[in-house]
Structure formats: structure tokens, C-alpha cells
RODO-2510 file (C-alpha; in nm, 4 decimals, decimal comma):
residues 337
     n   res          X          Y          Z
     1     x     0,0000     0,0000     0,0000
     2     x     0,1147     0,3497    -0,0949
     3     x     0,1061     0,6271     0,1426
     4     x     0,1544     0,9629    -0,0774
     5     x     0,3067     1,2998     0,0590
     6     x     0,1538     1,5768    -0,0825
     7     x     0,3583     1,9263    -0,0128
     8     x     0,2618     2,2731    -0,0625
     9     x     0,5201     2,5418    -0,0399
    10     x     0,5034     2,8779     0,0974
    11     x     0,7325     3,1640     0,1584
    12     x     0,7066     3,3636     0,4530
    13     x     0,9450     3,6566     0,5116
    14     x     1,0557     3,7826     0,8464
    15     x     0,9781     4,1408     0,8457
    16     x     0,6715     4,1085     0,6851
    17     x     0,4068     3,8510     0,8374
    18     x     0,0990     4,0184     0,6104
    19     x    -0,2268     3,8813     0,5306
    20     x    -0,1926     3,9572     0,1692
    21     x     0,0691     3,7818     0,0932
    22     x     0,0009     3,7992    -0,2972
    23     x     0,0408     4,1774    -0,2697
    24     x     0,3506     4,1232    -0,1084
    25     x     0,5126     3,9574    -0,3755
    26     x     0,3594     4,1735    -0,6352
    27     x     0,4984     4,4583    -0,5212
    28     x     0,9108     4,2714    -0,4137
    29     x     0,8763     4,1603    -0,7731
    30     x     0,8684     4,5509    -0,8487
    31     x     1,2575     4,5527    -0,7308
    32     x     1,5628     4,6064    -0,9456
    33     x     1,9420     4,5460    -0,8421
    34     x     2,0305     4,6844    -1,1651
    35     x     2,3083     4,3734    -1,1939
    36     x     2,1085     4,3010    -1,5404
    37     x     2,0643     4,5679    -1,8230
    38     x     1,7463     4,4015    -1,9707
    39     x     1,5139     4,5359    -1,6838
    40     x     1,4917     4,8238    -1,8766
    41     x     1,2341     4,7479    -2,0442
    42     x     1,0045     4,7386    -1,7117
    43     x     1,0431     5,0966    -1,6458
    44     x     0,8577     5,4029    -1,8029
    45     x     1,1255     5,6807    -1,8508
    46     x     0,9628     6,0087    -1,7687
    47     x     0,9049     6,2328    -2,0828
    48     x     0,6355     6,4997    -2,1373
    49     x     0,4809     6,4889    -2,5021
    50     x     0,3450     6,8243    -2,5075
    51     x     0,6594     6,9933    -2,4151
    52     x     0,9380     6,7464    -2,5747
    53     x     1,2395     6,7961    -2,3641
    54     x     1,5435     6,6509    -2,2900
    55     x     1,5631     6,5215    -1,9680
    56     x     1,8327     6,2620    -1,9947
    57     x     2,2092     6,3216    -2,1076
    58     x     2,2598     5,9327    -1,9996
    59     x     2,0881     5,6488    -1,8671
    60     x     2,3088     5,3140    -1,7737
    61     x     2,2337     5,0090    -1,6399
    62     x     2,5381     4,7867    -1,4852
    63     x     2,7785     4,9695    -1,7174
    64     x     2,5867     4,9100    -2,0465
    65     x     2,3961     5,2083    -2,1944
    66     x     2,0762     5,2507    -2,2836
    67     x     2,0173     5,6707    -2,3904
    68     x     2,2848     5,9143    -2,4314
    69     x     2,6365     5,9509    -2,3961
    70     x     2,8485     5,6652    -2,2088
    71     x     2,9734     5,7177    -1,9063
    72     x     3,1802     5,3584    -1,7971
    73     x     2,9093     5,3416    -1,5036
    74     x     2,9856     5,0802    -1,2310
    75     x     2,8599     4,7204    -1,2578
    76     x     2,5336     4,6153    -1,0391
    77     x     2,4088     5,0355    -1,0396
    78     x     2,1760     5,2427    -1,2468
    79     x     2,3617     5,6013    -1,3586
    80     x     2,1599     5,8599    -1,4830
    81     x     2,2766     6,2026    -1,5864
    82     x     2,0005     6,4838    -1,6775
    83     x     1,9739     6,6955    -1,9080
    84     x     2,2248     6,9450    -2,0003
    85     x     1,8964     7,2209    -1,9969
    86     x     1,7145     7,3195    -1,7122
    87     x     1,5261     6,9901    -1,5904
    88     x     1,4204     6,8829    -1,2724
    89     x     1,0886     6,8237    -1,0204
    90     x     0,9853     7,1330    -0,8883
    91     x     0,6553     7,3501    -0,9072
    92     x     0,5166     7,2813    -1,2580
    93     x     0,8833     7,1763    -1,3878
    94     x     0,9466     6,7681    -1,4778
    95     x     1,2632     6,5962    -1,5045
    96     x     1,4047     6,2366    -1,5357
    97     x     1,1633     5,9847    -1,3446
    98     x     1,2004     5,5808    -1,4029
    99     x     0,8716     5,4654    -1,2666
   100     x     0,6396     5,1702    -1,2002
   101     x     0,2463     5,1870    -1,0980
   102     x     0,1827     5,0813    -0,7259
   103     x    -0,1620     5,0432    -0,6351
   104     x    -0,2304     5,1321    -0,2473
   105     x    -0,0121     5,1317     0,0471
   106     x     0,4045     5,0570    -0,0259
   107     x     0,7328     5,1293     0,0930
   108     x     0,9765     5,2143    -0,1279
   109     x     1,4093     5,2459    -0,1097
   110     x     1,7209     5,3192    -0,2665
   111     x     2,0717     5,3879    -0,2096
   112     x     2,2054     5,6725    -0,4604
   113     x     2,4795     5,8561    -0,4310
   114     x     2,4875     6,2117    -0,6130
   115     x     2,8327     6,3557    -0,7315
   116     x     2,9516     6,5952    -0,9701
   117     x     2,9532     6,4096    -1,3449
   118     x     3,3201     6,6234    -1,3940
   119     x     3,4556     6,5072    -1,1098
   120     x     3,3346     6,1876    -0,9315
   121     x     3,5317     6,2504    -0,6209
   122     x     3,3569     6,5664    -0,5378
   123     x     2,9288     6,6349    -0,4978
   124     x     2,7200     6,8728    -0,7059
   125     x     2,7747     7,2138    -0,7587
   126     x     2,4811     7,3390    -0,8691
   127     x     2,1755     7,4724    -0,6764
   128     x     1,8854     7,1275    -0,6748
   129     x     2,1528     6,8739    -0,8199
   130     x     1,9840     6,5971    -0,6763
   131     x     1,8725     6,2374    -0,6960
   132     x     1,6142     6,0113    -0,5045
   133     x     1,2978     5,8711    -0,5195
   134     x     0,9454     6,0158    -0,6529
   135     x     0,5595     5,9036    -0,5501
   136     x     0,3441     6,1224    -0,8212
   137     x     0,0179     6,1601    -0,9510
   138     x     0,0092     6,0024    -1,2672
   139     x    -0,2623     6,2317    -1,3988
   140     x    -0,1268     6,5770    -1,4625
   141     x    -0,3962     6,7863    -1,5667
   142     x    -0,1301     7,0843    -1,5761
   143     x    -0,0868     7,0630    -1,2096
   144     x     0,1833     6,8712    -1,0752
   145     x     0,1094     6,6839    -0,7296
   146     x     0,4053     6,4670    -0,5829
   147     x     0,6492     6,3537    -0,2981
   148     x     1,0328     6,3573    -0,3590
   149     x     1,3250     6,2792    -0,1466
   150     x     1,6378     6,3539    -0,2690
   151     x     2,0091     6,3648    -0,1455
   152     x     2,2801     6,5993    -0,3510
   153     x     2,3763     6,9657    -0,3431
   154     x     2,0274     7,1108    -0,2815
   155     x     2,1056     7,4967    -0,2338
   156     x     2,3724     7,7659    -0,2006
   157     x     2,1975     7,8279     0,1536
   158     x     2,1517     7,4594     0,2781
   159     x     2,4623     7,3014     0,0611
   160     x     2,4447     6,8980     0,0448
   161     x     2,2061     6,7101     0,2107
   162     x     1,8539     6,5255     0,1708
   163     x     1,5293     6,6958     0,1240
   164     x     1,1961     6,6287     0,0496
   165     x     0,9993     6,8080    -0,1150
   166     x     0,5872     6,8256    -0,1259
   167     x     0,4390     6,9861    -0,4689
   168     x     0,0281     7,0093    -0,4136
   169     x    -0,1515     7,1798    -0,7315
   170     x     0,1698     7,2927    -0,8954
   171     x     0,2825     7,4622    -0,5292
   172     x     0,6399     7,3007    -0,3809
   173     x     0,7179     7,3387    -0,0518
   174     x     1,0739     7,2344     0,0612
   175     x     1,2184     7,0400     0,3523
   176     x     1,6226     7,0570     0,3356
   177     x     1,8502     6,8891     0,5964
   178     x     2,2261     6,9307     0,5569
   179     x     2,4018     6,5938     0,5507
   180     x     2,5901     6,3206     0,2992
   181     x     2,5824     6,3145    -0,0703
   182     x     2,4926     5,9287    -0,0714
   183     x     2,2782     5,7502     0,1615
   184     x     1,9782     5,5107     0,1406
   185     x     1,6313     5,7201     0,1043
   186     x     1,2748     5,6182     0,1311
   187     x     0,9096     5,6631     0,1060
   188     x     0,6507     5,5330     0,2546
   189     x     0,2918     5,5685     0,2043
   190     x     0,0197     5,4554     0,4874
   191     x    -0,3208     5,5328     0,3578
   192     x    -0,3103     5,9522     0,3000
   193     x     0,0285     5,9761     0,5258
   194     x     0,3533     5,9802     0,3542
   195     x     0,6501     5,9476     0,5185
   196     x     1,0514     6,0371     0,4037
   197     x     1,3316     5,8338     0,5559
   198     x     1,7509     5,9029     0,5081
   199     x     1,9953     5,6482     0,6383
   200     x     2,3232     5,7964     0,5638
   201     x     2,6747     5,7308     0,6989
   202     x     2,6046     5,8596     1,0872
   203     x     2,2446     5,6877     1,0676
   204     x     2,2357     5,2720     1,2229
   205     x     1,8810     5,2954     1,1069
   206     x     1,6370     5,4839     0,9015
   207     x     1,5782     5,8386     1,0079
   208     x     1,2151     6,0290     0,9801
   209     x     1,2410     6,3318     0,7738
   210     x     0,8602     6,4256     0,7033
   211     x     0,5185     6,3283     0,7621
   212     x     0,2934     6,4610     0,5164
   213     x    -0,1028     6,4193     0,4775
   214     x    -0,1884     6,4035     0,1132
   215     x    -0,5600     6,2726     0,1118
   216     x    -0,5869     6,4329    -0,2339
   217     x    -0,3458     6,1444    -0,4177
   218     x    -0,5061     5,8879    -0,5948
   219     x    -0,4779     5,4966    -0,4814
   220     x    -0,2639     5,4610    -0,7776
   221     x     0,0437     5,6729    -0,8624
   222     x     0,4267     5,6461    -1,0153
   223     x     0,6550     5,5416    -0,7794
   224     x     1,0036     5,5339    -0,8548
   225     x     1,3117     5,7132    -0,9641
   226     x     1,3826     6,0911    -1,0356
   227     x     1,6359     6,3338    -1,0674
   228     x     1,6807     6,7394    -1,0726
   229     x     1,9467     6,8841    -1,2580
   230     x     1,8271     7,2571    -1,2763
   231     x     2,0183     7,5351    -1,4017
   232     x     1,9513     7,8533    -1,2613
   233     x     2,1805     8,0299    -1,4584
   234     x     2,4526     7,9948    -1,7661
   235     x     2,7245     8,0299    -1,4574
   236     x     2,5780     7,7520    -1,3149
   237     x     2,4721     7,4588    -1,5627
   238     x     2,3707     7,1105    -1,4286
   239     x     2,5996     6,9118    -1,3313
   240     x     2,4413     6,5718    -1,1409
   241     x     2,5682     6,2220    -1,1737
   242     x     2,3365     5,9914    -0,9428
   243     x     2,4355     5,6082    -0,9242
   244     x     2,1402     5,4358    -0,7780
   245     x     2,2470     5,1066    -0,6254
   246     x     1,9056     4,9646    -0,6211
   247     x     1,5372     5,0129    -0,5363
   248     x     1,3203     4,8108    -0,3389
   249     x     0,9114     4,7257    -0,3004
   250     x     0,7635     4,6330    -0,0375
   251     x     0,3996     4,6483     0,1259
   252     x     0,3536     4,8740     0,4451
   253     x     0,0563     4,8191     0,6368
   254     x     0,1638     4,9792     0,9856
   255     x     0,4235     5,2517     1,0669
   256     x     0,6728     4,9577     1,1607
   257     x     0,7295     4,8509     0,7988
   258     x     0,8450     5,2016     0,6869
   259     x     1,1927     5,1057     0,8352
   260     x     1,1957     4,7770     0,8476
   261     x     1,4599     4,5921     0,5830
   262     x     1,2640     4,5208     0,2578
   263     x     1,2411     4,1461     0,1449
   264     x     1,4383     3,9771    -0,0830
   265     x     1,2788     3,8780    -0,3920
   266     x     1,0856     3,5770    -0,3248
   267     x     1,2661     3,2593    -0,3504
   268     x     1,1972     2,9813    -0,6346
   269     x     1,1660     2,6831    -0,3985
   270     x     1,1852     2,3300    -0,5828
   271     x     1,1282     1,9937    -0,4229
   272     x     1,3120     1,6767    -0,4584
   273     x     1,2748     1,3088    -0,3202
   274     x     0,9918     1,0470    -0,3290
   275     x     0,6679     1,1700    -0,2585
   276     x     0,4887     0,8095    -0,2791
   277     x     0,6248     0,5856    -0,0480
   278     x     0,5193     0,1974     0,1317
   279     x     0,3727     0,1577     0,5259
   280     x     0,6652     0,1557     0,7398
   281     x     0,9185     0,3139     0,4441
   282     x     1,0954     0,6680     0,4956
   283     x     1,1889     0,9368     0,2462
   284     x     1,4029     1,2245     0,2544
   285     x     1,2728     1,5295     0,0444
   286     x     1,5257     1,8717    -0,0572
   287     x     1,3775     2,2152    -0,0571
   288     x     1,6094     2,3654    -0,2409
   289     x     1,5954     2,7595    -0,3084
   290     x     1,7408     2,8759    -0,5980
   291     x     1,8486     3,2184    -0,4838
   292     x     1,9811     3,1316    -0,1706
   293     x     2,2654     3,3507    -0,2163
   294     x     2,0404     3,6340    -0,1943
   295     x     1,8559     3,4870     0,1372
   296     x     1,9879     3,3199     0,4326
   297     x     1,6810     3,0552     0,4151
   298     x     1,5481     2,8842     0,7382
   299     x     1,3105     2,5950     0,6747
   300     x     0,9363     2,4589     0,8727
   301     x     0,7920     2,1671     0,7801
   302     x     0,4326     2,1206     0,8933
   303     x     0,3070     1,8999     0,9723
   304     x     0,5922     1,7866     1,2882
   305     x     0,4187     1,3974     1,2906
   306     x     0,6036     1,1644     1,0822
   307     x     0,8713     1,3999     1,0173
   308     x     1,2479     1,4058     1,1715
   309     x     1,4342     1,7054     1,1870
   310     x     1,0816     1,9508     1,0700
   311     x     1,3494     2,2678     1,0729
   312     x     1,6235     2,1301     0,8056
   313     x     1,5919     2,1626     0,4147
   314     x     1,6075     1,7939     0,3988
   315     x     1,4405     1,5972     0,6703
   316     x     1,3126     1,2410     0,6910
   317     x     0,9533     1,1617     0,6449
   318     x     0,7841     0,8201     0,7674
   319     x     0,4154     0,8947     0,7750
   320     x     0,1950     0,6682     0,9393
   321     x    -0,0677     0,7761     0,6759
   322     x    -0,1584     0,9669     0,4179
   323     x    -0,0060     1,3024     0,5045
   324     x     0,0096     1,6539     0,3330
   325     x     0,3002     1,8773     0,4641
   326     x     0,3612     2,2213     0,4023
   327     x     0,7173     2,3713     0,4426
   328     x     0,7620     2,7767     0,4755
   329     x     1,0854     2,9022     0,3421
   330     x     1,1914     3,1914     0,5397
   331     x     1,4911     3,5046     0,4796
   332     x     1,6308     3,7207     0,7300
   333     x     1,5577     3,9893     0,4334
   334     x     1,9484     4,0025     0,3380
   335     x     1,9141     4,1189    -0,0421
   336     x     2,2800     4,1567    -0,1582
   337     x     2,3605     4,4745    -0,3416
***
């Protein structure tokens, strides 16, 4: 008589124990290490029809480029250069933006650092020569309404540092903190509260920079990746180089998950071993996870009856009957970059 062993995998990542798991993933699978130059094609690069400007000098990906003039970026980052004109995100203005639609709540990261594209030892120069992230109202209607935090030279008067930066109706108000030229930055959005985080070089952990109420954004808006690179005057052109390391997804459904590390991408788990086996026979079965080098991976089996060693990757089953087991794969959330 056969006794089969039906199994049913899940993943389950520390920081985020969610009910909407599918979401979850949905929104990880948003995430780009920029180690591979095809992802391109799953971003919209920013650029306004009506007024055709140009808002990118170059874009790279890991060192191969994709618009403009190469620059020999570094491998595994994202380099964009704007504009040599006036571009950037303020008032009514646009500049570059790389973007993907989230629906509802998210947090949202990446490490960039902003330096001067003549001298990559040095920061920006030029007044709002910065680089960060973007959460914007996809629907224009001549009015621009958006959240930006940015790290780079920001002003004459406030010199390098992060800022964010809340345009309502076309109106920007500013929010500049002197610090690094490269850190880790973030949004978060919890229902009609948005939130800016920094984490730079004096930071252990992510550091609250704004809380804004914006009940007037729609559930769905472009998250993602912009730059400024505005010229205020001939004596001063543009002169930003951001290298974004990565960005991450994630969901945030409390204030906790705003700073909490973002998951890796969910793992591809595969099983091995017999799954049909006699009365009174054993079977070893593998999960095996095929981007463990991304994700430290800790292992559950479930049911614990008929099972040895429920917590390994590989334990021995010897069911008494017909048994279905689930196993949860599980990451500390170490994503390399």
C-alpha cells in the first residue's frame, strides 16, 4: 500500500508577516538590483509629449547604456545624468523619473549617491543637483502633485544634504537637511500619510524626515526614480551624476514597515525526493531555493508527525498515513547589493 506525501510550499518573510501575501510579492517583484541591463524594459522613462524635452544626457544600467552619452558606469548600479537644460521636479517643472504603478499602500528604497559628473570625487555644484525617489500623480492635468526625497547639493543656503519636497496643485514646498551626498532614502505611504526616511553614513537605522497628509493622491500613482538637474543660470549649468544602487518594493501596512529591511525577492523553492512511499518506508525530500545567495533561508515543515528534523531543508519523512506537509521558506531579508 502506498502512502503519498503531498507538499505545498510557501514563503514567509521575516519582516513582513501580512495577510496579503500575494500583494507582497507583487509589489518585491517591483525591485531592481540593476546587476542586469534588460530590466529596462520594465520601467517608463519620464518624458512629457506636449513639451518634448530633454531630460536625460545618460541612462546606464550595470555599465551598459541605454540613452545618451556613455559614461563607464559601475557594474550592479543604475547612472543617470540629466539633461544638459534646465530639468528637474519642482513647481510645474518635470525631469528624469524611471517609474512603475503601485496600487495602495508601499514602501519604497534606494541607495544613490549624487556627485559631480566632472569630477566623481567631489558632490554637485549646482543649486537642486539631486537624486532620489518620486511618488506622483500620474494624472497631470497641468498641475503637478508629488512627494520627492532627494540627497545631492540642494542649495547655495543649505549646501548637500537630503530633502523632500511636497508639490500640491503645482505649489512646492521644501524640507532641506544638511548631511551626505549618498545615503539610502525612502518613502513610505500609509493610507493619506507619507513618510521620508535618510539612512546615511552617521544613521544605524532609518531616520524620519517628514510626515505629510496628502488625502488628495489617488490609490494609484508612479513610484520610482527621479532626478533634478536645474540650471539657474549659464554660470551655473547642471551638473548631477546619481548612481542608484538599487530600489526596493515592499507592502507597508503599519508605521513599523516604513523602516523595516525590505524582502528579498521571493525565492523559487523546488522539491526533490519520493513523494509516494510503502507503510513503514521513509523518504528524505530537498527544498532547495534557488536564490539562496540572496537569502539566508530557514526551513518549517508542517506537519511535525512523521517527520524528523521539521526545521532542516532535507528531513526524513515516515508517515503513518496519508499526510500533506507544508514547508515555509523563510529570509532574514538580506538582499545583496
Amino acid at each position: 500500500m502506498k502512502r503519498s506525501i503531498a507538499l505545498f510550499l510557501f514563503l514567509a518573510c521575516y519582516f513582513f508577516t501580512i495577510p496579503n501575501n500575494k500583494l507582497h510579492a507583487q509589489l518585491s517583484n517591483l525591485s531592481d538590483e540593476f546587476d542586469d541591463a534588460s530590466t529596462i524594459v520594465n520601467w517608463t522613462r519620464h518624458i512629457y509629449t506636449s513639451q518634448p524635452a530633454n531630460y536625460y544626457e545618460t541612462v546606464e544600467i550595470d555599465g551598459l547604456r541605454i540613452k545618451g552619452i556613455p559614461v563607464a558606469g559601475p557594474s550592479g548600479h543604475l547612472t543617470l545624468i540629466p539633461g544638459p537644460k534646465h530639468c528637474g521636479w519642482h513647481e510645474n517643472a518635470m525631469g528624469p523619473m524611471l517609474s512603475k504603478r503601485v496600487k495602495g499602500n508601499f514602501v519604497v528604497s534606494t541607495y544613490v549617491g549624487a556627485s559631480n559628473k566632472n569630477d566623481v570625487s567631489l558632490p554637485p555644484s549646482s543649486d537642486y543637483n539631486a537624486a532620489g525617489l518620486i511618488a506622483r500623480n500620474p494624472k497631470r492635468k497641468d498641475k503637478e502633485n508629488y512627494v520627492t526625497a532627494s540627497i545631492g547639493f540642494q542649495s547655495s543656503d543649505n549646501g548637500v544634504g537630503v530633502q523632500t519636497k511636497n508639490t500640491v496643485n503645482g505649489v512646492s514646498t521644501l524640507y532641506p537637511n544638511p548631511d551626505d551626498d549618498a545615503g539610502e532614502i525612502r518613502i513610505c505611504r500609509i493610507g493619506n500619510t507619507f513618510r521620508t526616511y535618510k539612512m546615511t553614513s552617521a544613521d544605524s537605522e532609518p531616520q524620519l524626515l517628514q510626515e505629510i497628509e496628502r488625502p488628495d493622491l489617488p490609490k494609484t500613482l508612479q513610484v520610482g526614480l527621479m532626478a533634478n538637474g536645474w540650471n539657474d543660470s549659464n554660470d551655473h549649468p547642471p551638473n548631477l551624476r546619481a548612481e542608484y544602487d538599487y530600489i526596493r518594493y515592499g507592502e507597508a501596512v503599519d508605521i513599523c514597515d516604513c523602516t523595516a529591511p525590505l524582502p528579498c525577492l521571493p525565492p523559487n523553492i523546488s522539491i526533490t525526493g519520493e513523494t509516494n512511499i510503502n507503510v513503514g518506508e521513509k523518504t528524505i525530500l530537498t527544498a532547495t531555493v534557488t536564490n539562496a545567495d540572496h537569502c539566508n533561508t530557514t526551513y518549517i515543515w508542517r506537519p511535525i508527525s512523521g517527520s524528523r528534523s521539521s526545521t532542516k531543508a532535507s528531513p526524513t519523512f515516515a508517515p503513518k498515513y496519508t499526510t500533506t506537509y507544508q514547508v515555509i521558506a523563510t529570509s532574514n531579508n538580506g538582499c545583496s547589493s
